[in-house]
C-alpha positions in Angstrom: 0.0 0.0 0.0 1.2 3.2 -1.3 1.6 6.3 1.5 2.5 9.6 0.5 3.4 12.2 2.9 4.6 16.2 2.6 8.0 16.7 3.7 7.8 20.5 4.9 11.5 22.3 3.5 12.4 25.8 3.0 9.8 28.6 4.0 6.9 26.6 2.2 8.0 24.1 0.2 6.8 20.3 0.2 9.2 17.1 -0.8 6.5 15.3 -1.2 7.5 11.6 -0.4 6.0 8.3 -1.5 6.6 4.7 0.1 5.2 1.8 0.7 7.3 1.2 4.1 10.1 -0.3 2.5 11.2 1.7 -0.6 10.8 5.7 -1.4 10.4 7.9 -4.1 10.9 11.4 -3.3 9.9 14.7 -6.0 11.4 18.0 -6.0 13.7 18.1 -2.9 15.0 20.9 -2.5 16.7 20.3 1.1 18.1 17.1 1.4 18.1 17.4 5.5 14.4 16.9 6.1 14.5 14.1 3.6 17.0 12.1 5.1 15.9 12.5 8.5 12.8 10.9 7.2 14.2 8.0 5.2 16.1 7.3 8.7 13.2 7.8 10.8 10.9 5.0 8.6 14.0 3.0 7.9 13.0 3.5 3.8 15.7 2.9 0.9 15.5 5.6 -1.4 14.5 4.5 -4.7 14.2 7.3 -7.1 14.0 11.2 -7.1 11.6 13.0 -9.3 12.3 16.7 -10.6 9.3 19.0 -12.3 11.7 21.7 -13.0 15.4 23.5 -12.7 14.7 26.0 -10.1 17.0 25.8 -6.7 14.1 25.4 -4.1 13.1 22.1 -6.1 16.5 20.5 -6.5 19.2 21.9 -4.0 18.7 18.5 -2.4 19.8 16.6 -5.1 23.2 15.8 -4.5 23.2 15.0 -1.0 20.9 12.6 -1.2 22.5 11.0 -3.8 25.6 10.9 -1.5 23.7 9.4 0.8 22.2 6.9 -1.5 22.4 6.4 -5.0 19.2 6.8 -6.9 18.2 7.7 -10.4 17.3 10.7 -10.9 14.6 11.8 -13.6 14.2 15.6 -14.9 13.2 17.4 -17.9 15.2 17.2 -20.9 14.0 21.0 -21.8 16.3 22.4 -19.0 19.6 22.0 -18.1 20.8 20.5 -14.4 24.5 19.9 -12.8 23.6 16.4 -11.6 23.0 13.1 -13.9 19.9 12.4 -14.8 17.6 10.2 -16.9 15.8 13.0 -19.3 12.3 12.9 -20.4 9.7 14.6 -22.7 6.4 14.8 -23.3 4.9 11.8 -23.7 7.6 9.4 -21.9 6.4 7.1 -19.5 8.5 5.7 -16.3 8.5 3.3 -14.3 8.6 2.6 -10.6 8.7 -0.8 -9.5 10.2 -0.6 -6.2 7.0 1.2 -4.8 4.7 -0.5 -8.2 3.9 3.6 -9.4 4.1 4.0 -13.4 3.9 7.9 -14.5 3.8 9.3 -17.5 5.1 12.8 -18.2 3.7 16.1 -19.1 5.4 18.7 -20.4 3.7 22.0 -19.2 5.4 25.3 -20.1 4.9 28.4 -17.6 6.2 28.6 -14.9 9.7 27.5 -16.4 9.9 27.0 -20.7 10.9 22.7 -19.6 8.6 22.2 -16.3 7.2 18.3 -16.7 4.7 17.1 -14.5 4.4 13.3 -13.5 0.8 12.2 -13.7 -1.1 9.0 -13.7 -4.8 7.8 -13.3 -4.6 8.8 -9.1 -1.5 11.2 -9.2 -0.6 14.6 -10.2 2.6 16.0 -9.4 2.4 18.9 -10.7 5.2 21.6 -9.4 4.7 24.8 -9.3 2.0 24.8 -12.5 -0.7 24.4 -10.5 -0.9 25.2 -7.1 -4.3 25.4 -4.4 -6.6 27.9 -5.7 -4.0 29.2 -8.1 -1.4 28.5 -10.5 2.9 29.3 -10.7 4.0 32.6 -11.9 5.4 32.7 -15.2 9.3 33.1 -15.2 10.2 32.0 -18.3 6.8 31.1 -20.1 4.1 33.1 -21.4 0.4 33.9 -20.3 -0.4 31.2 -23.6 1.6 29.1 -22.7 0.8 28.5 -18.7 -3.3 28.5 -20.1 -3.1 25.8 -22.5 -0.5 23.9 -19.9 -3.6 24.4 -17.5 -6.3 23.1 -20.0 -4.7 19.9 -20.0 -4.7 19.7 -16.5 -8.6 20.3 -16.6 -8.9 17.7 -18.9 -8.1 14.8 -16.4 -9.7 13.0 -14.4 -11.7 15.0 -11.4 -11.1 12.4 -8.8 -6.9 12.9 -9.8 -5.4 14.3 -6.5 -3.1 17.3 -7.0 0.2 17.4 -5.0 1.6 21.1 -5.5 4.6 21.5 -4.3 4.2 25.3 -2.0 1.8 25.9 0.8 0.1 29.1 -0.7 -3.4 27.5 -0.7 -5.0 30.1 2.2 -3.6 33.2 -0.2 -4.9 32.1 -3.6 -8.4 31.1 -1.8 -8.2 35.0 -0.3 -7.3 36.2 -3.7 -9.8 34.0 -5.4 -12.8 35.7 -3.3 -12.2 39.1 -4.1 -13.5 37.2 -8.0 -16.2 34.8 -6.8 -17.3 35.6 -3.1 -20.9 34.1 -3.4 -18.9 30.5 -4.8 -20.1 28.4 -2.2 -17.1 25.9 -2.9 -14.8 28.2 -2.2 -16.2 29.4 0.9 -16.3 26.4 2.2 -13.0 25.5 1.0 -11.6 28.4 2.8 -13.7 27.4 6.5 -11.6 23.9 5.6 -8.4 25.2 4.9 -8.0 27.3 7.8 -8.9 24.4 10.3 -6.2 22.7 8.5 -4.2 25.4 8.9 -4.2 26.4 12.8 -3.6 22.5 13.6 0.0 23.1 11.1 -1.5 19.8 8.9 -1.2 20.5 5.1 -3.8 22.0 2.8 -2.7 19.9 -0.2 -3.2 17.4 -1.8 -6.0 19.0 -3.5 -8.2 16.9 -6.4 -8.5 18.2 -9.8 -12.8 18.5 -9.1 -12.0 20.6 -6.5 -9.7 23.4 -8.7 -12.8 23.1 -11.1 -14.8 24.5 -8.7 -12.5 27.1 -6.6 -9.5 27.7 -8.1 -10.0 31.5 -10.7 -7.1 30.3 -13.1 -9.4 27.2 -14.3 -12.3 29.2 -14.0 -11.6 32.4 -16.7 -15.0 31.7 -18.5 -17.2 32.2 -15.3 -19.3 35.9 -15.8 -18.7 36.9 -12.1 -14.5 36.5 -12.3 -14.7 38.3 -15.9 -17.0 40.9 -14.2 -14.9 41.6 -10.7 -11.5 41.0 -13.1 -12.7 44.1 -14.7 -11.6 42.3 -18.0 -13.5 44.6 -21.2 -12.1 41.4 -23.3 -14.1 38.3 -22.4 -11.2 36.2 -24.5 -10.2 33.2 -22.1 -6.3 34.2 -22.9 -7.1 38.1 -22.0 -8.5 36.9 -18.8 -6.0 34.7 -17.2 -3.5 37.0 -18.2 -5.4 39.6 -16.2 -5.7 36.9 -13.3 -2.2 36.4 -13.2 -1.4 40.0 -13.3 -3.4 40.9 -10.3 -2.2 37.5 -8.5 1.1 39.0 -8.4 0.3 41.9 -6.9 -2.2 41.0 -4.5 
């Protein structure tokens, strides 16, 4: 049976860890401490480390765990990283026997021009493309880009649960309501969240059903966001490049 747990690193970052209480797969570690201590702590063998994209909070880790034990290690092939690695594309598909996980991979320009997501029927491991109520910022990719990369997201399968890699979930929701404050989803979702919140447990994972209904990025066709977006262009690109203006300065 197939646990997977947030590692908390950094200011707000999750490693989020999967094992079956002998072997581990860990994705984007950023801080190799916190992982460690945990493959100590449940006596796990590590097994594989999975990378979404280059940035330093998702891979600083890297090396020191492979000093402390050899695993492959699978990244993008769009973007370039100091560490060997298998590479995949769009389209690849990898296999993870030691804790019986296949994934197949994504690639979903944004938030970086390579970032790859891992994604199965159950799974999403999605980075920093799709977040709690919201969605990365774009560093490297454009508003076009990050839209479509989200449409495909929409497109699978509601019950898929979401593993995002920041704790930002109580922020986007905030943000989210000054666009839809009569969405009763999102209300609620916020009551949830902050109960989640003042016990320190995670707000993530998330399912794919549930961004459908509360999270403004998937949402760019709903009147009421268009309206409160003040958005003159009702084009669903014009809109979420609004959303993602006002995100960032919110």
């Amino acid at each position: 049976m197939l646990d997977i747990i947030p590692i908390p690193a950094l200011d707000d970052n999750y490693i989020w860890l999967l094992h079956n209480t002998r072997h581990a797969v860990v994705v984007d570690p950023g801080d190799a401490a916190p992982v460690i201590k945990t493959l100590k702590k449940f006596e796990l063998n590590l097994a594989a480390i999975l990378i979404t994209h280059h940035h330093s909070d998702h891979i600083d880790g890297v090396k020191a765990l492979f000093a402390h034990q050899a695993a492959p290690v699978f990244a993008p092939q769009y973007e370039h990283f100091e560490f060997a690695h298998t590479q995949l594309v769009e389209g690849d598909e990898i296999t993870l026997p030691e804790i019986a996980q296949s994934f197949r991979i994504m690639w979903l320009p944004g938030h970086t021009l390579g970032h790859i997501a891992y994604v199965n029927d159950e799974y999403l491991f999605c980075g920093d493309t799709l977040f709690g109520a919201g969605c990365g910022r774009l560093f490297e990719g454009t508003p076009k880009q990050m839209l479509h990369s989200l449409q495909r997201l929409k497109a699978l399968n509601p019950s898929t649960k979401v593993f995002c890699t920041h704790e930002y979930t109580a922020k986007n929701i905030a943000f989210a309501l000054t666009l839809e404050p009569d969405n009763a989803d999102l209300v609620q979702r916020k009551q949830l969240v902050q109960a989640l919140r003042v016990q320190n447990l995670p707000s993530l994972p998330s399912t794919i059903a549930l961004e459908l209904e509360t999270n403004p990025f998937l949402r760019c066709n709903q009147t009421t966001i268009i309206k409160n977006a003040r958005v003159e262009n009702n084009d669903e690109l014009a809109v979420f490049t609004t959303l993602r203006s006002l995100r960032n300065h919110y």
